[in-house]
C-alpha positions as CSV (number, residue, x, y, z in Angstrom):
1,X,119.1,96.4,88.2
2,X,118.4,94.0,91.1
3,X,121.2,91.4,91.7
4,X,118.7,88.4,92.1
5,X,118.0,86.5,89.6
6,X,114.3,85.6,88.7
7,X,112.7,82.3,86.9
8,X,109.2,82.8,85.8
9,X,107.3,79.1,84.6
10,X,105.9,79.3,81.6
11,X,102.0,78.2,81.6
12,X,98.4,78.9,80.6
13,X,98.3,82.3,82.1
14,X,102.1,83.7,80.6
15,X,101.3,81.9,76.9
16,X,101.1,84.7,75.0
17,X,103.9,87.7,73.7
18,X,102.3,90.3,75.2
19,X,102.6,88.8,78.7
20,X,106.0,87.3,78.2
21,X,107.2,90.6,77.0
22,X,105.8,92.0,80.0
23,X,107.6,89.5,82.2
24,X,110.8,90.4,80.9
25,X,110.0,94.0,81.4
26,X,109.6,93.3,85.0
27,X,112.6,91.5,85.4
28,X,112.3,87.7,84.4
29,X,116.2,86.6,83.9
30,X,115.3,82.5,82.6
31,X,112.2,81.1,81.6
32,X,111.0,77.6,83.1
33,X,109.3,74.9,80.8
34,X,107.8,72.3,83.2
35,X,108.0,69.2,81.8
36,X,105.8,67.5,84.0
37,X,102.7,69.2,81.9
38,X,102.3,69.0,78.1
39,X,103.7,67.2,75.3
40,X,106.9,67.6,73.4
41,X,104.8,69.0,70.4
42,X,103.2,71.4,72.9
43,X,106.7,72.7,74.4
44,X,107.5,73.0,70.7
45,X,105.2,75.1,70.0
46,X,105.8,77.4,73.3
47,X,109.5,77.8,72.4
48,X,108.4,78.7,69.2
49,X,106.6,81.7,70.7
50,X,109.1,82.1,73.1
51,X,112.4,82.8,71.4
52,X,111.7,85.3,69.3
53,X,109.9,87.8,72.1
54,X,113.5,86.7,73.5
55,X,115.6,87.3,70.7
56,X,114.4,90.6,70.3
57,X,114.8,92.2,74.2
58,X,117.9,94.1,74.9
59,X,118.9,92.0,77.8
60,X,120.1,88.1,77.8
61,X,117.7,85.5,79.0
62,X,117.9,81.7,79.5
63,X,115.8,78.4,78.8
64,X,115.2,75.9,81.7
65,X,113.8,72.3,81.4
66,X,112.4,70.8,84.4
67,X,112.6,67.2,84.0
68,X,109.2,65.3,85.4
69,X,111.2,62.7,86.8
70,X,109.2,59.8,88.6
71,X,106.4,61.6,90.1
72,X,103.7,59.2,91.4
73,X,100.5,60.2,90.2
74,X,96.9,58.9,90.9
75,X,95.0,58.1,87.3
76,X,91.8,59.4,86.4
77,X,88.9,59.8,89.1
78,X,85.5,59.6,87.9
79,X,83.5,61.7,89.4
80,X,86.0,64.4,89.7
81,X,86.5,65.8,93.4
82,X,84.9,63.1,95.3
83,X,85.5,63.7,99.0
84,X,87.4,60.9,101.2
85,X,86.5,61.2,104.9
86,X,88.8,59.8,107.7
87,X,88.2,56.4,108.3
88,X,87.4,55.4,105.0
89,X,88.9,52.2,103.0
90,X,90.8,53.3,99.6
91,X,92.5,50.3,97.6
92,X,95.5,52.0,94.8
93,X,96.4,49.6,91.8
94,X,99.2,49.7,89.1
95,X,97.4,50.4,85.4
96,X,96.0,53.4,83.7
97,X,91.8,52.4,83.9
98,X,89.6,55.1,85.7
99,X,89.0,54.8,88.8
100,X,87.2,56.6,91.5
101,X,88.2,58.4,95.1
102,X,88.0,55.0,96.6
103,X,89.7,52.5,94.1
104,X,92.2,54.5,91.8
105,X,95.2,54.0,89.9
106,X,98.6,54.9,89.6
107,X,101.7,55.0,87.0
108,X,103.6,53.7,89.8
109,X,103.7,49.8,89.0
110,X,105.9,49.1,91.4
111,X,103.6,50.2,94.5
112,X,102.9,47.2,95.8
113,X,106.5,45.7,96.3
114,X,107.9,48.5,97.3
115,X,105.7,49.7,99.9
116,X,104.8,48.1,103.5
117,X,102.3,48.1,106.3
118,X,102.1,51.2,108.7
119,X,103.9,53.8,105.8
120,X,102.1,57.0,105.2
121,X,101.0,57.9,101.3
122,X,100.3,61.4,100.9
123,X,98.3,62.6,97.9
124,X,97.7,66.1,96.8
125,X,100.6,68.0,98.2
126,X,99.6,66.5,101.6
127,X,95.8,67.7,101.4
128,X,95.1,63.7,102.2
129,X,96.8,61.1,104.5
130,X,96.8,57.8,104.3
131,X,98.2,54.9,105.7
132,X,98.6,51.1,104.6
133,X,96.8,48.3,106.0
134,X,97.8,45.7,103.6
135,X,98.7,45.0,100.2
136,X,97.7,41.6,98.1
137,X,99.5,40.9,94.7
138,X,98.5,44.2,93.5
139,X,96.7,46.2,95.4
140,X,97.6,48.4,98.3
141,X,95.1,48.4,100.9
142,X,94.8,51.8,103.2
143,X,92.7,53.6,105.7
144,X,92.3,57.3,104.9
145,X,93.5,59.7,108.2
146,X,93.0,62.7,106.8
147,X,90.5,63.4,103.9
148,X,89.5,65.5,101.5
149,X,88.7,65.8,97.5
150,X,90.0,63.4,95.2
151,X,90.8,64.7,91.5
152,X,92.9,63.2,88.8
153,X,96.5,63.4,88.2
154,X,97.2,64.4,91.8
155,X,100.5,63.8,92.9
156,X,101.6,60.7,95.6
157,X,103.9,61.3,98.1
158,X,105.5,58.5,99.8
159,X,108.2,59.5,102.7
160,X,108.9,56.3,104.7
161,X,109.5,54.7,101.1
162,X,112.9,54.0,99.2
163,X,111.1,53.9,95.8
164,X,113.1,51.7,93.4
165,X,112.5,53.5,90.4
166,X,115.1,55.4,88.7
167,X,115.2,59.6,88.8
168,X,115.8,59.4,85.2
169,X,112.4,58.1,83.2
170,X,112.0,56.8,79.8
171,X,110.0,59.8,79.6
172,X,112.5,62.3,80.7
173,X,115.2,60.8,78.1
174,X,112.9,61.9,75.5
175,X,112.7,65.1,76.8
176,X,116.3,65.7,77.5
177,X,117.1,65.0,73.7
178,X,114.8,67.3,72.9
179,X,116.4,69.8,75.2
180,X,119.6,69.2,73.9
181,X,118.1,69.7,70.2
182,X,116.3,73.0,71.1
183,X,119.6,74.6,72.6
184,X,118.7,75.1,76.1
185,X,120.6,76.5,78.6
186,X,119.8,74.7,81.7
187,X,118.2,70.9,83.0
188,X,116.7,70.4,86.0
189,X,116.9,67.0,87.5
190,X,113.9,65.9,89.6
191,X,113.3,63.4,92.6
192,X,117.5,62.7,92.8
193,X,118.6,60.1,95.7
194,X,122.4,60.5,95.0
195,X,125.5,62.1,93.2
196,X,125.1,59.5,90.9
197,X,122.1,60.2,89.5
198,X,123.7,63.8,88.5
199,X,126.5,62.1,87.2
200,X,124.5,60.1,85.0
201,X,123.0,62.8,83.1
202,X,126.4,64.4,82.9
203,X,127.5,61.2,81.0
204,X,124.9,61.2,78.5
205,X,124.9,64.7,78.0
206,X,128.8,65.2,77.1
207,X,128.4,62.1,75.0
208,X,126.1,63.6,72.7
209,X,128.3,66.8,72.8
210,X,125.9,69.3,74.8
211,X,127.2,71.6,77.7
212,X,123.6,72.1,78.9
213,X,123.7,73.0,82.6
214,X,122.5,70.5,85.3
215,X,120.4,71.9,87.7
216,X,119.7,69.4,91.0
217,X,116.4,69.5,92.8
218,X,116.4,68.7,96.6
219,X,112.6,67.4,97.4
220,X,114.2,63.9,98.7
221,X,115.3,63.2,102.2
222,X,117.9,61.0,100.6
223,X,119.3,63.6,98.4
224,X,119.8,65.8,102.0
225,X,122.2,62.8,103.0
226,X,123.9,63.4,100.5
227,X,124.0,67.5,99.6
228,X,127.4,68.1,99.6
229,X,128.0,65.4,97.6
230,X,125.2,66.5,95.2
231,X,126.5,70.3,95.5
232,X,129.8,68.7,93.9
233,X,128.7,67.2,90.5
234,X,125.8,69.5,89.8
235,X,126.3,73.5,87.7
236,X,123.4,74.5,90.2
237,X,121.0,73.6,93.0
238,X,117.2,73.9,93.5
239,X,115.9,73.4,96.6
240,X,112.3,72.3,95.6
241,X,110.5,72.9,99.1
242,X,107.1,71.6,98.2
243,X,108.1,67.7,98.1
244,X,110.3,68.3,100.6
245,X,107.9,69.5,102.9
246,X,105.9,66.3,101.9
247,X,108.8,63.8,102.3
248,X,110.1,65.4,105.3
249,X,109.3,67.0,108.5
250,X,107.7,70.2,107.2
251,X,109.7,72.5,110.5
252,X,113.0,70.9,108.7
253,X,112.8,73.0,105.3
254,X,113.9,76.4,106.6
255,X,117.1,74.8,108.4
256,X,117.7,72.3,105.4
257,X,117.2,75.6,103.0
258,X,120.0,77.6,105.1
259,X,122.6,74.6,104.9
260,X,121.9,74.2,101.2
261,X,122.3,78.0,100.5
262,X,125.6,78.2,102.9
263,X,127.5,74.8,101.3
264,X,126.5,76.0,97.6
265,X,128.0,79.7,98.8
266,X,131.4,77.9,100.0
267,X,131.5,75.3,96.7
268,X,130.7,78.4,94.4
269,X,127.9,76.9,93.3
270,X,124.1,79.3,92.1
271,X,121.4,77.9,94.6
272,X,117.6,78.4,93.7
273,X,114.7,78.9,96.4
274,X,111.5,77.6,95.0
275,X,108.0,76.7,95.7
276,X,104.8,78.7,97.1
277,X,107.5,81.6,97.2
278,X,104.0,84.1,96.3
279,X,101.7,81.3,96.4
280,X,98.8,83.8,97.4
281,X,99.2,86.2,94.4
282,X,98.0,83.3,91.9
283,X,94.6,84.5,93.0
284,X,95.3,87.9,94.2
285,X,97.1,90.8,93.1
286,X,98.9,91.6,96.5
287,X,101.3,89.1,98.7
288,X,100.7,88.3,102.3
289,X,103.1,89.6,104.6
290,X,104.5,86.3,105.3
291,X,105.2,85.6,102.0
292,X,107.5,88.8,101.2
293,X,109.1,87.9,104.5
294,X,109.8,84.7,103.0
295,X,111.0,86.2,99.4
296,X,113.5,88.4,101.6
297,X,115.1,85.7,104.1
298,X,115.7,83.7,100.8
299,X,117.8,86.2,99.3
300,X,119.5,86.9,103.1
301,X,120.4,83.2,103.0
302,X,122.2,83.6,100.3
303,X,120.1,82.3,97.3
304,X,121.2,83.4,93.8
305,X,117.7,82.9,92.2
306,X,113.9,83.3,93.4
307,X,111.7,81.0,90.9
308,X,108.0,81.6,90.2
309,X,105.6,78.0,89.5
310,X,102.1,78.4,89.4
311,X,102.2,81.9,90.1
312,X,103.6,82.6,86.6
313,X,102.1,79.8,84.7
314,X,98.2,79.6,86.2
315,X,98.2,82.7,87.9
316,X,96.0,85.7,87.2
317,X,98.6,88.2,88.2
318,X,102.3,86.9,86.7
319,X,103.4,90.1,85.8
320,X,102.5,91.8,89.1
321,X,104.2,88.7,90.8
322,X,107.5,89.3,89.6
323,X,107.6,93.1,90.0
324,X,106.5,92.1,93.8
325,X,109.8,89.8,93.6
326,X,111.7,92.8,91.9
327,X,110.8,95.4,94.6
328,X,111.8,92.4,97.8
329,X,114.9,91.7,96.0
330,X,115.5,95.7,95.8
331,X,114.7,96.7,99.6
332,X,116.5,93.3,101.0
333,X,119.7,93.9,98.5
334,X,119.6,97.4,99.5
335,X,120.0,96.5,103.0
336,X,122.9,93.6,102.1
337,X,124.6,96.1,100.5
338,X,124.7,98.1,103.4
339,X,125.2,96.2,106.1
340,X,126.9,93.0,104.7
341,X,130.8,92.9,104.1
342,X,131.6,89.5,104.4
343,X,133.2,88.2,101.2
344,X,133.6,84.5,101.3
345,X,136.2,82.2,100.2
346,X,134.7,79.6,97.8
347,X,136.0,76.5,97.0
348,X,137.9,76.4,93.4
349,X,139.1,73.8,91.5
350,X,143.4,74.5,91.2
351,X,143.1,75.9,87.5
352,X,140.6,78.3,89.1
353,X,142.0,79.5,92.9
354,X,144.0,82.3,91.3
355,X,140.6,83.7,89.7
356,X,138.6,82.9,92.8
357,X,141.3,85.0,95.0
358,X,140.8,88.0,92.5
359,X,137.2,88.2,93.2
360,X,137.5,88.2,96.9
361,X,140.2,91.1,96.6
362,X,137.7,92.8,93.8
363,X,135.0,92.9,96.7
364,X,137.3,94.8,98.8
365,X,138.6,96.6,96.7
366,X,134.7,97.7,96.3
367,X,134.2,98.4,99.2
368,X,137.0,101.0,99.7
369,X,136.5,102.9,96.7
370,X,132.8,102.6,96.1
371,X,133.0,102.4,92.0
372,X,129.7,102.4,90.0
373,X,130.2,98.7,88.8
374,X,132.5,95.8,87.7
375,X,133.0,94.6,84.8
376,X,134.6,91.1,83.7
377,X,135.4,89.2,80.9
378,X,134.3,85.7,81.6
379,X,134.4,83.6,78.5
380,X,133.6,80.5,80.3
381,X,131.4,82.4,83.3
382,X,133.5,80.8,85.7
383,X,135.2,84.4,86.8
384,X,131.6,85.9,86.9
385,X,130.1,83.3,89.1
386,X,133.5,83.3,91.3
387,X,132.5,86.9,91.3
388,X,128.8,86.3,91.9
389,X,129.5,83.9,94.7
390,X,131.8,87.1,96.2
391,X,128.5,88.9,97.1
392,X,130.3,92.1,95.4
393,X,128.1,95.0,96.4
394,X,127.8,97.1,92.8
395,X,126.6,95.2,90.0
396,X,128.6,92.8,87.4
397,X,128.6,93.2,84.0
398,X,130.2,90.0,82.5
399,X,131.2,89.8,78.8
400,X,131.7,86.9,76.9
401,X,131.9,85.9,72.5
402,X,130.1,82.7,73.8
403,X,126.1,82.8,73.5
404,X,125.1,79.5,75.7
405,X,127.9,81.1,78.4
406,X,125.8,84.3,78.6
407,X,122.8,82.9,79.0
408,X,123.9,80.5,81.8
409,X,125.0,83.3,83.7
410,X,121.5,84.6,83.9
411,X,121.7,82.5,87.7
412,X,124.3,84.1,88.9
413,X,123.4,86.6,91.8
414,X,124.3,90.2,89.9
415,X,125.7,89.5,86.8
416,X,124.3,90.8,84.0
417,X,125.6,89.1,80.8
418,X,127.1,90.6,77.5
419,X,127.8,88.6,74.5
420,X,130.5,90.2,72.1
421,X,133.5,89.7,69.9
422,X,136.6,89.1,71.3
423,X,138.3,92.1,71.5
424,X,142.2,92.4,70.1
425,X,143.6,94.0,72.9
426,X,142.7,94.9,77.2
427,X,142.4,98.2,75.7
428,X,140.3,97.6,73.2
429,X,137.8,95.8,75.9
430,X,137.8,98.9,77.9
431,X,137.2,101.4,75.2
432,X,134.0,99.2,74.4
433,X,133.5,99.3,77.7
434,X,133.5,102.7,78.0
435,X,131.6,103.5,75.3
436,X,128.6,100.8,76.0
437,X,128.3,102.2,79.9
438,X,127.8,105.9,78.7
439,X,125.4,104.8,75.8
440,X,123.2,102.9,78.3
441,X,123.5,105.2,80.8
442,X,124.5,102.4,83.2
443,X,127.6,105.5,84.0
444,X,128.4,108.9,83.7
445,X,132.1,110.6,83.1
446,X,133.8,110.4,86.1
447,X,132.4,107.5,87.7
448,X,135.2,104.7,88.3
449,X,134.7,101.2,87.2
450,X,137.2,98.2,88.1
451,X,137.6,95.8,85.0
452,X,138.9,92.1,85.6
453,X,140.3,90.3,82.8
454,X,142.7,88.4,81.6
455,X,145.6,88.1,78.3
456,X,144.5,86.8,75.9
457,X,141.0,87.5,76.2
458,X,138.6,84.4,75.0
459,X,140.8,82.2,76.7
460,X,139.0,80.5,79.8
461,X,140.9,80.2,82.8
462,X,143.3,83.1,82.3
463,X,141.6,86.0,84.5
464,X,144.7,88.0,86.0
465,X,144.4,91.2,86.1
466,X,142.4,94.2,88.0
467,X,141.7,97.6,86.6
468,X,140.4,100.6,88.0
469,X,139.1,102.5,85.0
470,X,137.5,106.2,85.1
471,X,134.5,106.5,82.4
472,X,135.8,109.6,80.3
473,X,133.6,111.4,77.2
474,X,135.3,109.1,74.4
């Protein structure tokens, strides 16, 4: 077992049980539905593939939803790939007619009040530059700095604009009822600005009675003003680097990845590294050196989760991708385990500081007397993810009677979730305990285990004692 967790998109190339059994054989912990490609009927129809190659695996697995949020787009180009060259004029209108590289349009229909003479507008992922010479009632006038080919539905990028439009579409409401009707585990909220934006969701969600997971992308520089504040109100962060690059001075990232990964570590909150992580293997079947460098200073900064985008869903190797990510996580972790024996205080809400003071102690008491694994009963997962955040060297195996809790602890840097009935008594628990470690082989007689757990067990928020426990023959 490696203690970092991996999301694998689900696309084109990972469409099909044989592959997504494969992914899970190589490690995949939550599966990542893009929203931003496809229709409702077509994410239907790849749960409905989905769940059951789930359903029947050993090990628990979660669902994440990627909201689109208001990602400018350019319409459709006619001909397809037609190349811009610096110096050229380009006009960009509101409206959904086809256009061509040098009079397009875009879903944005704001564009032309929102914008203003001398911003940038990047399109592709930055691949072209331009910049505004003027804009008229509706069209926004620009010279092209740097070209290159045009091609439809390519993504706008506009840094030295405060776009009006909400984070939360028409389009993404649709899809976040559907989320909450399909039982998913986790949302991820694109394009945020501010806390509020978070909150908003939060609001809708609990009205309608779902405890779906919030998951808040960073790819704004306005959401960086504002991170801690973001940290706060969201279950999880994701720190999207490919917009941010775009919006922001690409030599930034790294340092605004290292303050995102240190403030979720002292909130106690799961922190995702994302974007071009193994960009290089969608085509080939090895990673550049670069890249596994950057998989391994990811999970040195303290991320909980590695997730996999095109690599996984257009890629020709998704499988070999995430056993590359699988052998990183083991040689870095390896070396954390080693080396690192910092265990940090995280912040905790008053109903949870007792909790969050046993998992520090739990990681020294690791340290000292070098037991095979922990094991906690979480009902909630807030004592596994206190745990988690503890950077405990030996894995966690966290129990729990509730499902949806299981599966969210899939991001939680080495816990691996069990869902069971309560048992009657702490004894009880560690009997089943026992008797699960030595018929998984995950222990041998002998080996000592420390339990944390609390009276009654199912009860959230009651975690008070530590256990040391010897595995014996029954």
């Amino acid at each position: 077992m490696i203690k970092t967790k991996i999301i694998a998109t689900v696309g084109p190339s990972s469409a099909e049980a044989e592959t997504l059994t494969g992914l899970l054989e190589a490690g995949v912990d939550v599966f990542r539905l893009n929203f931003s490609h496809g229709t409702i009927e077509q994410h239907t129809q790849l749960l409905n593939l989905l769940n059951p190659v789930r359903d029947n695996y050993e090990r628990t697995t979660a669902l994440m939803g990627d909201l689109c949020g208001p990602k400018i787009r350019i319409g459709q180009i006619e001909p397809e790939g037609e190349v811009l060259h610096g110096g050229d004029k380009v006009a960009i209108l509101p409206g959904y007619d086809v256009g061509n590289a040098h009079r397009f349009y875009t879903n944005y229909r704001d564009l032309s009040r929102d914008v203003k003479v001398g911003h940038k507008v990047y399109i592709d992922d930055g691949q072209i530059t331009l910049q505004i010479t003027g804009i008229d009632e509706q069209a926004v006038l620009c010279d092209v700095i740097s070209g290159g080919p045009v091609y439809s539905n390519k993504g706008i990028n506009l840094p030295d604009t405060d776009v009006s439009v909400s984070a939360i579409t028409e389009r993404d409401w649709q899809y976040i009822n559907w989320a909450v009707e399909n039982d998913l585990d986790f949302l991820a909220l694109s394009f945020i600005r501010s806390a509020d934006e978070v909150v908003e969701l939060r609001q809708h969600l609990s009205r309608v009675g779902s405890n779906i997971k919030i998951i808040a992308k960073i790819e704004k520089p306005q959401a960086v003003d504002c991170l801690e504040e973001i940290v706060e109100v969201s279950d999880c962060v994701l720190l999207a680097r490919g917009d941010l690059g775009i919006e922001m001075d690409l030599a930034e990232v790294p340092l605004i990845q290292k303050r995102t990964t240190d403030i979720c570590r002292r909130i106690g909150k799961p922190v995702i590294v994302a974007t071009q992580m193994l960009q290089s293997m969608i085509n080939s079947p090895v990673a550049t050196r670069a890249e596994v460098s950057d998989v391994a200073n990811a999970i040195m900064d303290y991320c909980d989760a590695i997730m996999l985008s095109g690599e996984t869903a257009v890629g020709k190797y998704p499988i070999e991708t995430v056993k590359t990510v699988l052998r990183i996580s083991q040689v870095t972790e390896a070396y954390l385990d080693k080396y690192d024996q910092v265990h940090p205080r995280t912040a905790a809400t008053p109903d949870l500081r007792l909790t969050e003071s046993l998992s520090r102690s739990v990681g020294y008491i690791v340290d000292d007397i070098e037991p095979k694994l922990v094991v906690v009963w979480s009902q909630s997962g807030s004592a596994a993810r206190l745990l988690s955040k503890a950077r405990i060297d030996v894995p966690i195996l966290a129990f729990s009677s509730d499902n949806k809790a299981c599966r969210q602890m899939c991001l939680d840097y080495g816990v691996m979730p069990y869902c069971m009935p309560v048992p009657k008594t702490i004894h009880t628990f560690m009997d089943t305990v026992n008797e699960l470690l030595l018929s998984t082989n995950r222990s041998k007689v002998g080996d000592k285990i420390v339990i944390v757990a609390g009276q009654p067990l199912g009860e959230p928020g009651r975690t008070n004692i530590i256990a040391v426990h010897t595995v014996t023959a029954g």
